[in-house]
C-alpha positions in Angstrom: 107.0 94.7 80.6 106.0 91.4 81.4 108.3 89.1 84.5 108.5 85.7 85.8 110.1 84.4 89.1 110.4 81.1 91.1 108.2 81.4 94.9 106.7 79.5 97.7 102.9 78.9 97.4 102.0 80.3 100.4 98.7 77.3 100.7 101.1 74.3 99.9 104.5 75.4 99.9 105.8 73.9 96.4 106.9 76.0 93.8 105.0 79.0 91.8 105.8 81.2 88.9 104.8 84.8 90.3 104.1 86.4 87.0 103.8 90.7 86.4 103.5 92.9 84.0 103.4 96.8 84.2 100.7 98.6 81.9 100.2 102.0 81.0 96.4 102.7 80.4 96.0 106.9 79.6 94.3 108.9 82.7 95.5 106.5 85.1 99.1 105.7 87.2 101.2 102.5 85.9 99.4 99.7 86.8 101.0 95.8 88.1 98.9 92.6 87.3 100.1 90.1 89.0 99.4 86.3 89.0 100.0 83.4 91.0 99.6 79.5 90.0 100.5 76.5 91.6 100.7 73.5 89.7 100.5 71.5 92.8 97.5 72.3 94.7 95.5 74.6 92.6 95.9 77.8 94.0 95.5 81.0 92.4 95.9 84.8 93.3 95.4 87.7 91.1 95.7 91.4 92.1 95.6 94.3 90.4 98.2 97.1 91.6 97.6 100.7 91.1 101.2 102.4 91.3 100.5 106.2 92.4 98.1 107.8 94.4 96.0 110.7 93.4 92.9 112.4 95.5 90.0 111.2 97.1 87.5 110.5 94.1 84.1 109.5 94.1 83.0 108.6 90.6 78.7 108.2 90.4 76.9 106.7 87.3 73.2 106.3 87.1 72.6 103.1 84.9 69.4 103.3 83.3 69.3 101.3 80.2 71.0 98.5 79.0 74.0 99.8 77.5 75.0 101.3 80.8 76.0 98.2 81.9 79.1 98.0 79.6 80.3 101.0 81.7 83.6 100.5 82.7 84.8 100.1 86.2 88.3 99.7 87.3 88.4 99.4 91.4 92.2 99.7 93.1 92.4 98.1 96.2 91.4 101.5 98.3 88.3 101.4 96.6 84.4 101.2 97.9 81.7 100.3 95.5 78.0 100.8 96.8 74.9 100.6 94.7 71.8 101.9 97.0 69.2 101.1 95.3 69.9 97.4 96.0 71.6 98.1 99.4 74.9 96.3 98.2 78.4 97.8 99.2 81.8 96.0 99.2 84.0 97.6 101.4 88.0 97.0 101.1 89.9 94.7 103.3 92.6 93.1 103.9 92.1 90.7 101.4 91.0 93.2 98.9 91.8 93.1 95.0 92.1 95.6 92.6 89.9 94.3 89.4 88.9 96.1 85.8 85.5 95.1 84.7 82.0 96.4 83.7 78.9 97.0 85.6 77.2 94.1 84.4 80.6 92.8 86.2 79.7 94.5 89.6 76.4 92.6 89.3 78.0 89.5 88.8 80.2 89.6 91.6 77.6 91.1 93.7 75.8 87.8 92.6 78.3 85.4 93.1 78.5 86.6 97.2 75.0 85.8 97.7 75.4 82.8 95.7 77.7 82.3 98.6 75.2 82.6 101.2 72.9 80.4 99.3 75.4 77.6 99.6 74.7 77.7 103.7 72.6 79.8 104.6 72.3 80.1 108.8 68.8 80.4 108.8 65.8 80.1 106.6 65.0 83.6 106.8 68.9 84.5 105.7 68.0 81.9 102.6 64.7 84.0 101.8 66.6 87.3 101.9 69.3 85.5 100.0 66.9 84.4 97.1 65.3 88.0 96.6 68.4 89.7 96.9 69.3 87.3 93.8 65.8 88.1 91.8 66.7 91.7 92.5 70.0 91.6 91.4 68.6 89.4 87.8 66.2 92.6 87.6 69.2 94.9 88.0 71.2 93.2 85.0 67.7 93.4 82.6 67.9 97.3 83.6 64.1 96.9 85.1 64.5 99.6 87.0 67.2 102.8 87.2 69.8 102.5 89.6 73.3 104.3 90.5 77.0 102.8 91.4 79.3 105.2 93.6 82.6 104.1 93.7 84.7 106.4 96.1 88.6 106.1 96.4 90.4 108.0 99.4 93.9 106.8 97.2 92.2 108.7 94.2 92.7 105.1 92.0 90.0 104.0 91.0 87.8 105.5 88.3 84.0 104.8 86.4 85.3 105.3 82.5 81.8 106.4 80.4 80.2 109.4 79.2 77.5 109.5 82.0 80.3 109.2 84.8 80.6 112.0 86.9 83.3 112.4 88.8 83.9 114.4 92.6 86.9 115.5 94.1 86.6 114.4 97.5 88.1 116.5 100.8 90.7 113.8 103.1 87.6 114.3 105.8 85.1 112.8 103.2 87.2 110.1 102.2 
């Protein structure tokens, strides 16, 4: 069921639409999307809204050939998302969105946050590191070499969705 109301952009304060719509995907709690436009100044929010809470999951998937990078990944906003192989993690926050994607998707964003870096880098050395991590992360999408993605939820949201997904009930200690 999709809404609309009236708000306050919180960057600009003129007026928004703040759009919503409830989903029911099978194996998973309702889900929100929710969207956020302002005309005047350009901003934008998405989020992604997991409405339940199950128990502490990890989900592991070893990608190691191409079309293991259509894997799907949908991340609630308790979730953590760590590939070791490449020593990248994203950790939640505060400012944390839920997203549905792929794992050609975790590479991007993982790409796009050292794109960041590139953009002003602190040091020379940082811009190095920066560069590699971006050749490794190029290597990564080609499938070059085998690597895994953990995603762990302590709210039990999140989930890999793929044949070669296993998935491990976590105890509250472990999550």
């Amino acid at each position: 069921m999709r809404e609309s109301h009236p708000g306050t952009c919180p960057a600009c304060g003129g007026e928004i639409r703040i759009v919503h719509h409830r989903l029911d995907i099978p194996h998973f709690p309702d889900i929100l999307l929710v969207s956020i436009a302002c005309e005047a100044c350009g901003y934008r929010h998405t989020d992604t809204i997991i409405l339940g809470e199950g128990d502490p999951v990890r989900w592991t998937v070893r990608v190691e050939e191409p079309e293991d990078l259509a894997i799907r990944v949908a991340r609630s906003t308790t979730g953590k998302i760590e590939i070791p192989e490449l020593g990248l993690a994203v950790e939640p926050g505060t400012a944390c969105e839920g997203f549905v994607t792929n794992i050609e998707g975790i590479l991007s964003r993982f790409e796009q946050a050292v794109e960041t870096i590139l953009a002003n880098p602190e040091s020379e050395d940082e811009r190095a590191a920066a560069l590699r991590m971006m050749e490794t992360i190029a290597a990564a999408r080609e499938v070059a070499f085998p690597f895994t993605v953990i995603l762990e939820d302590p709210a039990g949201n999140s989930a890999v969705v793929g044949e070669k997904a296993e998935k491990m009930l976590l105890d509250q200690e472990e999550a």
